[in-house]
C-alpha positions in Angstrom: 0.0 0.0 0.0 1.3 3.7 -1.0 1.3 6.3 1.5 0.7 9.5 0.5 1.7 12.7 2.3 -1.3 14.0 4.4 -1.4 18.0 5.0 -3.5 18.7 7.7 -4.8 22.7 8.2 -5.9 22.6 12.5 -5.7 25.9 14.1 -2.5 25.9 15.8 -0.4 23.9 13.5 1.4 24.3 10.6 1.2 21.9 7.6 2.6 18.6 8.4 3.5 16.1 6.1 3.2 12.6 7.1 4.8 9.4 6.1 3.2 6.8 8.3 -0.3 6.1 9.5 1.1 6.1 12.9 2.5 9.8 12.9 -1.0 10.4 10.9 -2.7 10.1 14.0 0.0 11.0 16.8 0.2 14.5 15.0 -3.4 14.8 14.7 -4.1 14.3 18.3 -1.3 16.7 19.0 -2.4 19.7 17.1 -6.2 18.6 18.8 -4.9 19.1 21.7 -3.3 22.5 20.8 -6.3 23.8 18.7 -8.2 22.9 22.6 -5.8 24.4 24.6 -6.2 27.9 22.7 -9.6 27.3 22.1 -10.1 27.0 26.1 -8.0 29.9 26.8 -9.8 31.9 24.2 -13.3 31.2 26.2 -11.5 31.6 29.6 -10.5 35.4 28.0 -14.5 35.7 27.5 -15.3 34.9 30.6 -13.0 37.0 32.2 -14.3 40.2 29.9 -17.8 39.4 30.9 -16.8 39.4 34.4 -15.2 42.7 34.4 -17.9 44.1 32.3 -20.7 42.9 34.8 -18.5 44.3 38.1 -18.3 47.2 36.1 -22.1 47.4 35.3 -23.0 46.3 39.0 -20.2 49.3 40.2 -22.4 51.9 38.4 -25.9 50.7 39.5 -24.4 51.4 42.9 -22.8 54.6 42.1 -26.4 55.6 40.8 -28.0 54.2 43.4 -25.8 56.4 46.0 -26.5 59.6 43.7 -30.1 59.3 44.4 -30.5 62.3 46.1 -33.8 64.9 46.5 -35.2 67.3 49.2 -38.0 67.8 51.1 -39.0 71.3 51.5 -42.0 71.8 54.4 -44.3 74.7 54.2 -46.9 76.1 56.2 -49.4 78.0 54.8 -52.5 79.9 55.9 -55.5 78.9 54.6 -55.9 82.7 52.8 -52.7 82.3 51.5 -53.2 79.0 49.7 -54.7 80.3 46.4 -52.5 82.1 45.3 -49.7 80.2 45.9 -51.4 77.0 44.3 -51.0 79.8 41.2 -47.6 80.5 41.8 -46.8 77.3 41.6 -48.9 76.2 38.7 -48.1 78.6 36.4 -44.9 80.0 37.3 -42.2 77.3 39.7 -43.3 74.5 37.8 -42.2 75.8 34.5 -39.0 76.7 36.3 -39.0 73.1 37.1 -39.7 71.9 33.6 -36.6 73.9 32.3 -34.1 72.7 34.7 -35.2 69.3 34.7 -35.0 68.9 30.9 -31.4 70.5 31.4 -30.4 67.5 33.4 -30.0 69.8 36.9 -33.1 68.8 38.7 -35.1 64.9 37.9 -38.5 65.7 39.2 -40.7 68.1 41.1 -44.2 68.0 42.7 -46.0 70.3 45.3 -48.4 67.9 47.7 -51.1 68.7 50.4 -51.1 67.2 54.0 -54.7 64.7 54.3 -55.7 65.6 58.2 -53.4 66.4 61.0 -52.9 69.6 63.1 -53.0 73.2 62.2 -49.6 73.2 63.5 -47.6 71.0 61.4 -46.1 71.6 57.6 -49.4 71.5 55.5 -47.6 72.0 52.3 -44.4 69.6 51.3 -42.3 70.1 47.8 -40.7 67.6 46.7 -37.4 68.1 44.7 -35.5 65.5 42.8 -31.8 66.3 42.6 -30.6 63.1 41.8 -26.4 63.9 41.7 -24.4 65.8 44.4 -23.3 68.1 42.2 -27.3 68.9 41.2 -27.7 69.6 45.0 -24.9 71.6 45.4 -26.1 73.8 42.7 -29.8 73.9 43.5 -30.3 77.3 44.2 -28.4 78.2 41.1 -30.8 75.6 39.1 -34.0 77.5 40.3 -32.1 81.2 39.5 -31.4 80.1 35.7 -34.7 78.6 35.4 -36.4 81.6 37.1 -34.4 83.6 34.6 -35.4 81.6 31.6 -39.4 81.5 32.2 -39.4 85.5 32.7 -37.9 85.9 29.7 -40.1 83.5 27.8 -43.3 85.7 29.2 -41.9 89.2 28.3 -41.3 92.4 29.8 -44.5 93.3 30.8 -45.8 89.8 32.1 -42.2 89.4 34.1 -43.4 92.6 36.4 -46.6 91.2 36.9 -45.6 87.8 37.8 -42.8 89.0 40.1 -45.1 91.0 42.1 -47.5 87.9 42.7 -44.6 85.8 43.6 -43.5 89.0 46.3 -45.2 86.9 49.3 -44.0 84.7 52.1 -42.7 81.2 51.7 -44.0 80.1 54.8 -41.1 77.3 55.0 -40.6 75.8 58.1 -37.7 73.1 57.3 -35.8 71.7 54.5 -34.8 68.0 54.5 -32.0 66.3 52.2 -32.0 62.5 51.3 -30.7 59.7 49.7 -33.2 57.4 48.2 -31.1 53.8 48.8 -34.2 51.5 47.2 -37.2 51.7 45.0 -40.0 49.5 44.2 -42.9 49.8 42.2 -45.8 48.3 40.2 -45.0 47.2 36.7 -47.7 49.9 35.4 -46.4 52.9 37.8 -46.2 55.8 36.2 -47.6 58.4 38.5 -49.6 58.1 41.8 -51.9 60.8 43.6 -51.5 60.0 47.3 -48.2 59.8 49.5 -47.6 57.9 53.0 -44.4 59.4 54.9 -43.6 57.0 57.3 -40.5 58.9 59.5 -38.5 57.3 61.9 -35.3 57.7 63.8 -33.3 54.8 63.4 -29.9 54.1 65.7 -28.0 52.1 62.6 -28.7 53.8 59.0 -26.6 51.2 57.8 -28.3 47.8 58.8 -31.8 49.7 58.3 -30.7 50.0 54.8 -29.8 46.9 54.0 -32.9 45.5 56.2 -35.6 47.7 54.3 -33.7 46.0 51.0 -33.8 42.4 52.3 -37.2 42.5 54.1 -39.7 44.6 53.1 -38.3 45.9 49.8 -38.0 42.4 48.5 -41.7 41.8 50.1 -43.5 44.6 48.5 -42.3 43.8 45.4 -43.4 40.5 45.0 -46.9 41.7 46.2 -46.8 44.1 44.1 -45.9 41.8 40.9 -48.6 39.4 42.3 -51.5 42.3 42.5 -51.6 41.4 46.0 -51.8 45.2 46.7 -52.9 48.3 44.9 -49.8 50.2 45.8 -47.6 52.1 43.2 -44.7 52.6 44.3 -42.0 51.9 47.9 -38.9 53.5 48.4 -36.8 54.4 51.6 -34.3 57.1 52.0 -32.2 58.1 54.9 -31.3 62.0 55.9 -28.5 63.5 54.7 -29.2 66.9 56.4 -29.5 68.2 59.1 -28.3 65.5 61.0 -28.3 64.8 65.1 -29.6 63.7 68.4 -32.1 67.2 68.2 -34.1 65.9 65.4 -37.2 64.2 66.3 -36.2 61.7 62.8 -33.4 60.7 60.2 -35.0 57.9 58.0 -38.0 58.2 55.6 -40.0 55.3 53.9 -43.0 56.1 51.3 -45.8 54.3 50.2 -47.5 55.6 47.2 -51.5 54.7 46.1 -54.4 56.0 43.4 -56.5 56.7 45.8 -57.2 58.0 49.3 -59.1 55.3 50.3 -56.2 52.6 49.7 -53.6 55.1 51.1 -55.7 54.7 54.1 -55.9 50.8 54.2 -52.5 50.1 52.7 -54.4 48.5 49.6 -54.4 44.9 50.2 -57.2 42.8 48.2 -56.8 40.1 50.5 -55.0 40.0 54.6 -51.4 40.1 54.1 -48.9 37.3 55.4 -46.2 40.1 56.9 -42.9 38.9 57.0 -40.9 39.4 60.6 -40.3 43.3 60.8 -38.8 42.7 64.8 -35.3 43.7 64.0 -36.7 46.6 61.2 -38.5 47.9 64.2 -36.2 46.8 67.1 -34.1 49.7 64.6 -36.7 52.6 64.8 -37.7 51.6 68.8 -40.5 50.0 67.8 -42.6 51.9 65.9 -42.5 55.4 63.2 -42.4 58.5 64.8 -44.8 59.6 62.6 -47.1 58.9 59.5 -48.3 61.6 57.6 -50.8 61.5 54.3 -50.3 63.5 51.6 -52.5 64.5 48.1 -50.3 65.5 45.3 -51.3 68.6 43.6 -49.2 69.1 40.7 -46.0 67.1 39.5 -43.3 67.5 36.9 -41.7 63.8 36.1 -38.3 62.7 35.0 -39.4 63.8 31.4 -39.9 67.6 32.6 -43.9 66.1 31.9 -46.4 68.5 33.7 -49.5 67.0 35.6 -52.1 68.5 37.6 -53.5 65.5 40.0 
């Protein structure tokens, strides 16, 4: 029997040329071997990429997450004072909003009114997404521009008009800033009308954290995915400022609804199975400090989207 010469073309190898069928098959097995060996390492590169790429993507999500900032600006305001600035607000600092929002320096805005309580406490609360340090650092700067920008869109003569009706007291009584450290909400969120502010002082912001994450976060949304619940939306946030033993709390939770009437029942359609809250509460001495209702009146979203609720 003739032999010819074989020429093999493997990855990895050069041309070989063979004279026995014992070689044949020694060289083949060789250059398989090498052609696996690079082919492993070549998938082992992959899956080191991917790795990196997904410790990247996971290191963002966590930067983003801890540049979830916002403030909480409390007003009270006399009942003859309330008109006009419902007004103000309506047709003049929500347009402010709306500029500085679609600029990228502010990521929402809304104006809500307190449901009950006493004449005494904040009856108006703004809410004002900041989202980045840097966006809270230049706030005030942010609502000077926009203020700016919205006079000069109404002219001359409108601009003295409109700054005379916004010459009137803020009636502020505090300003709050937090960091929003989880969110949950119903696949079809996209706006809600009614606000549960559940404050507490907590004596580690840490472990409430990641126990409002573990516990209830992670309970809430699956109620929520199951249409267990009517509510829209969870999220808890933790004071940045002002911070110390003289405030009455440093750690906010919210539960958002449709309506009043599910705001006031939490929204279950049937009796809820609550997990074991001991060491969430164990956290805030045993219960909130306070739980306040709120309506919202107006909103601009993360589009710079008016609403009027």
């Amino acid at each position: 029997m003739k032999i010819a010469f074989i020429k093999t073309e493997i990855p990895g190898c050069k041309d070989v040329k063979l004279k026995k069928i014992e070689s044949v098959f020694k060289t083949l097995k060789d250059c398989l071997n090498l052609y696996i060996l690079e082919l492993l390492f070549t998938i082992n590169q992959f899956k080191m990429k991917v790795k990196i790429f997904s410790t990247l993507l996971i290191m963002i999500a966590s930067f983003a997450y801890s540049q979830n900032y916002y403030m909480y600006d409390f007003r009270n305001v006399p009942s003859d004072e309330m008109s006009i600035m419902m007004e103000n607000e309506e047709h003049f600092w929500s347009k402010v909003a709306q500029d500085q929002i679609k600029k990228g320096n502010m990521t929402g805005w809304a104006m809500l009114e307190r449901m009950g309580g006493s004449a005494d406490e904040p009856n108006i609360l703004f809410y004002i997404g900041a989202g980045s340090k840097k966006n809270i650092d230049q706030l005030g700067a942010s609502f000077g521009e926009g203020s700016q920008n919205v006079m000069s869109q109404m002219g001359e003569d409108a601009a003295v008009f409109i700054n005379r009706a916004l010459n009137i007291d803020s009636r502020r009584v505090g300003q709050v800033i937090l960091n929003r450290t989880h969110t949950e909400f119903d696949t079809d969120w996209d706006h809600h009308n009614y606000v549960k502010t559940n404050f507490s002082k907590v004596t580690d912001m840490n472990k409430m954290n990641e126990l409002q994450g573990k516990v209830w976060g992670k309970y809430i949304k699956k109620m929520m995915a199951k249409d267990e619940t009517s509510q829209k939306l969870w999220s808890a946030s933790n004071v940045v400022s002002p911070m110390g033993s003289g405030y009455n709390w440093n750690y906010l939770t919210i539960d958002t609804y449709m309506t009043y009437s599910d705001a006031l029942d939490g929204g279950w359609k049937n009796s809820p199975k609550i997990p074991n809250l001991s060491e969430i509460n164990s956290l805030m001495g045993g219960q909130f400090y306070k739980q306040v209702m709120w309506k919202v009146v107006m909103s601009v979203n993360s589009k710079g989207e008016f609403k009027k609720h």
